[in-house]
Structures are given as structure tokens and as C-alpha cells.
N, C-alpha and C positions, 0 to 999 in steps of 0.2 A: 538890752532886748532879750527876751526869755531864749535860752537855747542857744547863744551865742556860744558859749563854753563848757556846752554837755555835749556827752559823746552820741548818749542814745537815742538822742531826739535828730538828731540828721545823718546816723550810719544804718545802714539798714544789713540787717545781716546775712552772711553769704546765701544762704540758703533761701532765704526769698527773694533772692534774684536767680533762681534755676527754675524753668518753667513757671514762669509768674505769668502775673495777668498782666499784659504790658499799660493798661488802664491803670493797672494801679500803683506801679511805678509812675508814672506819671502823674498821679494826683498827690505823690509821697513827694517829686520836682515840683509840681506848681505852689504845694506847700512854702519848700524850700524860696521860689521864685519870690513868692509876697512877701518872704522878712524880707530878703535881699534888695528888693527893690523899695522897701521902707529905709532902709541904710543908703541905698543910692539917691534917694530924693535929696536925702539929709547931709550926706558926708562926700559922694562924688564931683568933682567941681566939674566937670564936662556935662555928665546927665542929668545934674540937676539943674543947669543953666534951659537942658533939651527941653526937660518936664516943664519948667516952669515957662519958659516960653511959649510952649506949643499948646499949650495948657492942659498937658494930660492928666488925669484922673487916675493916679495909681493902685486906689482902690478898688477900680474897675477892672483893672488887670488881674483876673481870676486863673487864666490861662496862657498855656504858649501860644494860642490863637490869638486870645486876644491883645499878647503882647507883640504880633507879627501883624497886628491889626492897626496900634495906637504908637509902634515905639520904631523910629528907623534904625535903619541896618549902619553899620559903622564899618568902613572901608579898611585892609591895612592903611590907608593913603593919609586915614585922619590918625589912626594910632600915633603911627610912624611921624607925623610933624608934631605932634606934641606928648610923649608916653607920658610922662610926667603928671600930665591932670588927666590921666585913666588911674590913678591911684586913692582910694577910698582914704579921708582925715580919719584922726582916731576918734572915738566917743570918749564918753567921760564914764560909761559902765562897765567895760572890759578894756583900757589903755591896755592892758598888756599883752592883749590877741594884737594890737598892729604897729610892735613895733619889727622894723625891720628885722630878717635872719637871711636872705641872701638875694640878691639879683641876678637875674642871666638875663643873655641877651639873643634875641634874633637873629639867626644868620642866613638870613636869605643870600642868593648868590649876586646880587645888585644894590648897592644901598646901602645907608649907614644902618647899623647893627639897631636896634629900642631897644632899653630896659625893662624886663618883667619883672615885677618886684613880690617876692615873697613875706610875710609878716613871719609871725610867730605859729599864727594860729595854720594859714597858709600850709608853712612849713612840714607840718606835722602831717597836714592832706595827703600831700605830697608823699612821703613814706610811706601813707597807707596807701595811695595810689598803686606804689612799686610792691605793696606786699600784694595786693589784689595781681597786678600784672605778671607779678614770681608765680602766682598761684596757676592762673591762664595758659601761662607756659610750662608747668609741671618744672619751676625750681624749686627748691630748698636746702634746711643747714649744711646740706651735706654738699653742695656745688662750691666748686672753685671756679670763679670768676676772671677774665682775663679781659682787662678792659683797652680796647683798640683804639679807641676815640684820643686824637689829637688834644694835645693841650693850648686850645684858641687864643688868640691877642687879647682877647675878651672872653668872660664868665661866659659858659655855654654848657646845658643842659647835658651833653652829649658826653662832658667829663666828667662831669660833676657826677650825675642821679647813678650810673653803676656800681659806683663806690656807696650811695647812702643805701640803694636798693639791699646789695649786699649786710649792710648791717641790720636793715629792719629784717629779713629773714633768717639772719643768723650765718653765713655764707661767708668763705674770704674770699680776697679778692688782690687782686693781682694788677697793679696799673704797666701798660705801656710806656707814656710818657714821651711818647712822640708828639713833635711838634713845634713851632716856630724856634728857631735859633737867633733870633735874634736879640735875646733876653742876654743879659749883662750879666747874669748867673747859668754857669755849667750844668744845666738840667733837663738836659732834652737827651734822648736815646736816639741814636739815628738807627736805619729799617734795619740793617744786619743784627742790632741789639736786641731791636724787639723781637725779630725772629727767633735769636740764639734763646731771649728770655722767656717765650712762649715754649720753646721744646724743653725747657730745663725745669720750668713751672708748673708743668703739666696738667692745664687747665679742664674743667669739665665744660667749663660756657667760654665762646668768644663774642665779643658784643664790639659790634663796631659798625662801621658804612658798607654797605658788602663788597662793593669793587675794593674796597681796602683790606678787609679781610680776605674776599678772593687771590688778592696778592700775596700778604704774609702766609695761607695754605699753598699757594704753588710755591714758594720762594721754600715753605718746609720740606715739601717734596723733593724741589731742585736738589736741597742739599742731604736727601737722603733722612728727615730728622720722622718721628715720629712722638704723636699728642695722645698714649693710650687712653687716656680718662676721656677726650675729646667725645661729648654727644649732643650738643647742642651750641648752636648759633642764632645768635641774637642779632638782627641785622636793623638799621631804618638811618634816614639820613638821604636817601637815594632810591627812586624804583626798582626793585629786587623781580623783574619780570620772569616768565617762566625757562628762559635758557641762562642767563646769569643762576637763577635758581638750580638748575640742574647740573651745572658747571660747582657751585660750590658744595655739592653734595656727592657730585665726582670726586672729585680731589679730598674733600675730607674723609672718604670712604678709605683713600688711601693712606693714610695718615692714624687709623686707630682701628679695632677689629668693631667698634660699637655702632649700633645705627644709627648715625647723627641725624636729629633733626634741624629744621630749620626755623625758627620762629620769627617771621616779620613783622616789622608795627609803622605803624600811621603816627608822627610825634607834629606834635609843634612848640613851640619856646611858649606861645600864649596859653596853654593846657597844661603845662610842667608835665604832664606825662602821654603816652603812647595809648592808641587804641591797638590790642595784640588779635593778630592772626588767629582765630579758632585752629587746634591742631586738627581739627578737621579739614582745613583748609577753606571752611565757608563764606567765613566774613572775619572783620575785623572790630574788636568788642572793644565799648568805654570799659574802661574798669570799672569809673567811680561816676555812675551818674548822678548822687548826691553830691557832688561839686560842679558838675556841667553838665548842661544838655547838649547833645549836637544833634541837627537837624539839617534838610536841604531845603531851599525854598525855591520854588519857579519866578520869572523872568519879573512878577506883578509880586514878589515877596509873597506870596503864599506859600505857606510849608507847603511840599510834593506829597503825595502817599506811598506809602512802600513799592517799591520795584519803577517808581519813577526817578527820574534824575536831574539833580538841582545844584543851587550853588551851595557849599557847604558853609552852616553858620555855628558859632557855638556861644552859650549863653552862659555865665557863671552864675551859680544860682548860690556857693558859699563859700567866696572868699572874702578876704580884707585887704589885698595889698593890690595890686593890678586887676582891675573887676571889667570885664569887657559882657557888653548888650548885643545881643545878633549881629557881632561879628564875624565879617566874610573874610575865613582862610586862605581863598582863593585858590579852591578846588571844589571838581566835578563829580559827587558822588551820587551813589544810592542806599537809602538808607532803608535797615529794616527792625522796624521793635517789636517783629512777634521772638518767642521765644527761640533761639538757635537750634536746629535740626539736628546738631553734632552733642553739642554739650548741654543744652538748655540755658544757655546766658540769656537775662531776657534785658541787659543794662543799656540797649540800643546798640545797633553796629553798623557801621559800615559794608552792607553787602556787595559793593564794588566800587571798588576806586577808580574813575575813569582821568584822573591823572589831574596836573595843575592845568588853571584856566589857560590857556596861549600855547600849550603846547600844540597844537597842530600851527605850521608857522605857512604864511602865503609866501610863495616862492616861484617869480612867473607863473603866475596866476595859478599855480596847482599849490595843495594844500599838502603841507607834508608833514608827518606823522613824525615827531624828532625823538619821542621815547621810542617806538620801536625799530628807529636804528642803533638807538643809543644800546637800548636791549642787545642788539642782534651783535653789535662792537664785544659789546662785555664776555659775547658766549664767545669769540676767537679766540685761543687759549695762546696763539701767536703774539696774541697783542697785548702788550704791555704799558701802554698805556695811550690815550686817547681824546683827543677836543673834534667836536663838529663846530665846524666857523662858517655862518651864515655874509655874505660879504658883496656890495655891489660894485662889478669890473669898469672898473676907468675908463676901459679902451668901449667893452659895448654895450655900457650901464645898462645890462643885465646883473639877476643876482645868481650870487654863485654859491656851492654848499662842495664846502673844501673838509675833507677828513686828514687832522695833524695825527701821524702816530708814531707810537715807539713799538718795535719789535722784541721778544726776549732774546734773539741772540744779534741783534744790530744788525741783521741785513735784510734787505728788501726788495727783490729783483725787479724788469720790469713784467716779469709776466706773471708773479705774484701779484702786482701793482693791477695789472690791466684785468686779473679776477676777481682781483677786490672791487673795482671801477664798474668793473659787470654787475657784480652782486649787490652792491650797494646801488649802485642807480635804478635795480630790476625793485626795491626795498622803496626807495623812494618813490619813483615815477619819471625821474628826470635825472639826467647827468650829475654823477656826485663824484667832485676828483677828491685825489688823494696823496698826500704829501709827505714824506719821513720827517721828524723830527730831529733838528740836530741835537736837542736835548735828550739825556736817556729818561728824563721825568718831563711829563705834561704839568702833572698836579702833584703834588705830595702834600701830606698833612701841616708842614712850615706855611701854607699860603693858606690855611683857616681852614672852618670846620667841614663846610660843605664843597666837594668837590664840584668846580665851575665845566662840565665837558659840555655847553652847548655857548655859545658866542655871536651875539646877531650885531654886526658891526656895519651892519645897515645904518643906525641909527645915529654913531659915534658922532660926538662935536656938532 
């Protein structure tokens, strides 16, 4: 297919994505949309069983309207039981854009892990993706990278792309290596290492989950260490809300005379890359919306209009290995494609994240809001570490909302206890107790990539 293995027929150059016409980004994607979905009739075994049954007309698909029009939505639910036939066969006019170059996998906090399978051709997106998001974020050659992210049971994005971002920009990079012990090879650093190895490495970026990076910054301070080159943090993995936010910009303050920024991103395993934080603080940009579109659509699958709020879907419009059709990430956003007020991105963004679908949880009959406690945990600089457990009481099958914690210095009286009991129920709406941990770790990076701190054992067995 013409264009399969040229660069300049589907990259569009930085500069016409700064104040564009956001019409015409988008008829530059719907371009993209019609090969893509000339390859999915032919080579997808999932969609093309859709197409041909439902008997859609893919010719007629001109647009993302009219593909929200003629084509359904795909659940995680349908991914997740078979990833396998979400992966495009190879043609016989470029075999060598799909054969494989690497997999990762999903790490939602429930469930077994999918495979996302990257090709060749894939692959290469992928880099450029990370040089577009280094750009977003004001990196380059000259940044030393200090990579936070656990090393998972399973290939995950989170270890892996730091290390390649850094090569496509030119940058070193520095790994952690924390994570699961229970590998039959001595290769894992525990936290004191990594700490000792982040004050001794003296990185300019830390990229990692923020409650985790939040940790190795106090645990630098505890011991007195200081990060001079430290000016920027790369955070995603976890909602990084406005007082965690403020918390890690405290303590890194202390830590180097430089004014460290913060750089958040929107990632998922299905995207191989992040949508990054305007340093404006506005929204949150695709890099590359010549490899996906993302959109929200209303309750009837109708895309939403800017400053409306939907379920979030994304469409790959050029890949070859894992090719997913308007699917739902299973989050609540607002989307905006006029051109950015800060920087003029015009590659589509997310103008606000209103969090994953279920987070507001029904808890005797009040609805309660479990990011901004989880928020409000993260800003305690007391607490070192943290599970909210959702659970219904035996004795007066009511449900209960118990906070597990660890203290930095192991103790926790009860009249600490009974102002935490205050605070936190005045946050929810309803009595929220609280309980020490005899552990001094809730989570650490050994028990995978994403940190589990909400538990609804409502539902168990």
C-alpha cells in the first residue's frame, strides 16, 4: 500500500502542528484513517470478521464521524479476552514493517496483564512519539535521566520507553532497577540503593510513579543527600493531583538550588506513549496524532464537542502490530482540538482529566469521591505509605472505608488517629477509620508496576 514505508507521507512536521487549523489536522487523520482501515478489512482478524458481518462499507468511512457512525466501540473487556486477534497479519508488500520488535503488557491493578505488540515499523513510532514528548517537556542531549520505574514480572512500558526516549534524544540515562525479588538472578537494588544511586548519579530528570518518586525525594532529604542538576520530574502511572503536586515540588526544592519542574502525562500500554502536560499547565497533548486519534464520545457514541465530557476512546490510524478501533480506555475526559493557549499544540488534548470511569465508589448510599482522598493521603508528609480498603462488616453488613497506614517514624497515637478519623470522614462524607500497618511497606515496586492503594473487597469470592 503506497505510503506504508515513507516517512513523509504520514509525519507531519513540528511546526504545522503550532497554531494550525485543527480541521486540518484532521483531514491529514482521516487521510491516515482510510489506509488503515483498508489493512484492517484485510489483515485484522477481529475487525474484519466486524466489517464483514455487519456489512460495513469502508469506503464510506470518510470520517471520524462517520466511523462513530458505522463501526462499534471495543471494550477493554473484549481486548483483554482475546489480545491476540487485535494484532494486524503481515502483507506481502512490506513483510518487514510487521515483524515483531517488542511487547508490553497492561498493568491495570486487577486482572491479568494483555499483550501490546509492537512490529518494526510500530517500533520506530514509538521513538518518535518519545522525541515529540522530550520536546513537550523541554528535554534534551544534554538531560541525565534517572529512571524510577520498577522492573515488572512482565514487559511494561514504564521500564522499558525511559531508557529508548533517552536514546532517540540523545540523553543518558541512568536506571533504578528496583523491583520484584523474586527472580533467580541478583538484580534488583533495594530503596536504600536506589536512593544512595540517585544522590551519587546526579540526575537532571526523575521519571517514575509520583508517590514513588515522592518517597526516594523525602528518603534524599531524610538523609541529608542532595540532586544539584535535579530540574525536572517526569511523573504518570498514578493521579499526581494538586497537593501530591505541591508536595513534590516542596521537597525537590530542597534538594537542588534549580527550579524543578513538574511534568505529568496521561499514558496507557494501548498508546505506547503519554499525552504530556502543557508546561503551561493547560491540558494534556497527543504527541503524535499521526498514529492515534483520541476522542470522547457521549452515552449514544457520539463524539462530544470541546468543553463537553465523555468517555475517552482512541483510534490507531498507523500502526501494524496491536491496531485497536474506538477503543474505550475507560476514562472520563474533556477533549480540546482548537490550538493550545499556552504553547499552540494543535495535536488534540486532553483539557481535563476527570479521572477513571468507577472512581466515585457508592458506599451506604453516598457516593464517595476515592481520588480525592487518595490525593489528600499523598499530601501527609507523616505518611509513608497507604491502602484505602473498601469492605462490608460481618457483624452490621454495612460497608466500611478503612485507611491501612505506615508512619515515617512508626508511631501513631490515638489522638493523631482520632484527627485523622476527623479529617478523613469530613473528605468523604461518612466515617472513614483508620488503622496502622504492621508492615512498614503497603506497596513497593516488588509487587508490579502500578501501585494498588484503593481495595473494594466488597466484591471478593
Amino acid at each position: 500500500m503506497a505510503g506504508d514505508s515513507t516517512v513523509d507521507e504520514v509525519i507531519l512536521a513540528d511546526h504545522l502542528l503550532h497554531n494550525a487549523n485543527p480541521r486540518d489536522i484532521q483531514s491529514f487523520q482521516e487521510n491516515l484513517l482510510q489506509q488503515n482501515l483498508l489493512r484492517i478489512s484485510k489483515q485484522h482478524p477481529i475487525y474484519s470478521q466486524i466489517i464483514s458481518k455487519n456489512g460495513i462499507d469502508i469506503s464510506k468511512i470518510k470520517t471520524f464521524r462517520d466511523l462513530d457512525a458505522m463501526f462499534p466501540v471495543t471494550s477493554k473487556e473484549d481486548f483483554v479476552k482475546n489480545p491476540l486477534q487485535y494484532v494486524l497479519d503481515s502483507d506481502s508488500i512490506s513483510p518487514k514493517d510487521y515483524l515483531n520488535w517488542d511487547v508490553t503488557y497492561t498493568a491495570g491493578t486487577s486482572g491479568e496483564p494483555a499483550p501490546v505488540f509492537q512490529t518494526t515499523y510500530d517500533f520506530k513510532g514509538v521513538l518518535f512519539a518519545h522525541k515529540r514528548m522530550a520536546k513537550l517537556r523541554g528535554m534534551d542531549s544534554s538531560d541525565k535521566i534517572f529512571n524510577l520505574y520498577p522492573l515488572a514480572p512482565y514487559p511494561h512500558g514504564g521500564w522499558i520507553r525511559p531508557s529508548q526516549a533517552a536514546a532517540v534524544i540523545g540523553a543518558s540515562v541512568v536506571v533504578g532497577m528496583s523491583g520484584s525479588t523474586t527472580s533467580a538472578y541478583p538484580i534488583i537494588r533495594r530503596f536504600d540503593e536506589v536512593v544512595e544511586l540517585v544522590a551519587s548519579s546526579n540526575p537532571s530528570v526523575l521519571w517514575g510513579v509520583p508517590s514513588y518518586v515522592l518517597k526516594v525525594l523525602r528518603e534524599l532529604d531524610l538523609k541529608g543527600l542532595s540532586v544539584p542538576n535535579l530540574r525536572l520530574l517526569n511523573v504518570s502511572g498514578e493521579p499526581c493531583g494538586p497537593k501530591l503536586r505541591e508536595h513534590l515540588a516542596h521537597v525537590a526544592a530542597r534538594l537542588t538550588q534549580n527550579k524543578v519542574g513538574i511534568s505529568d502525562s496521561l499514558g496507557a500500554t494501548e498508546l505506547q506513549f503519554s499525552l504530556v502536560q502543557c508546561p503551561g499547565g493547560t491540558s494534556f497533548h497527543n504527541p503524535v496524532p499521526e498514529i492515534a486519534r483520541l476522542s470522547v464520545i457521549d452515552d449514544n457514541g457520539v463524539e462530544a464537542v470541546d468543553g463537553q465530557p465523555g468517555k475517552l476512546q482512541v483510534t490507531h490510524i498507523n500502526r501494524r502490530g496491536t491496531v485497536l478501533v474506538r477503543y474505550l480506555l475507560g476514562d472520563v475526559a474533556i477533549m480540546d482540538f482548537s490550538p493550545c493557549q499556552h504553547c499552540g499544540w494543535t495535536g488534540g488534548s486532553i483539557a481535563k482529566h476527570l479521572g477513571r470511569e468507577g472512581k466515585f465508589l457508592k458506599v451506604r448510599g453516598q457516593m464517595v469521591n476515592s481520588e480525592s482522598i487518595m490525593d489528600w493521603l499523598h499530601s501527609q508528609e507523616f505518611i509513608l505509605d497507604y491502602k484505602v480498603i473498601v469492605s462490608n462488616n460481618s457483624v452490621t453488613h454495612l460497608d466500611d472505608i478503612t485507611v491501612e497506614l505506615v508512619t515515617k517514624d512508626g508511631t501513631f497515637g490515638d489522638e493523631d488517629r482520632d484527627i485523622l478519623i476527623a479529617q478523613l470522614s469530613d473528605l468523604a462524607g461518612l466515617k472513614v477509620g483508620v488503622t496502622q500497618s504492621e508492615s512498614k511497606v503497603i506497596w513497593s515496586p516488588e509487587q508490579g508496576m502500578k501501585p494498588k492503594r484503593l481495595e473494594d473487597r466488597r466484591f471478593d469470592g
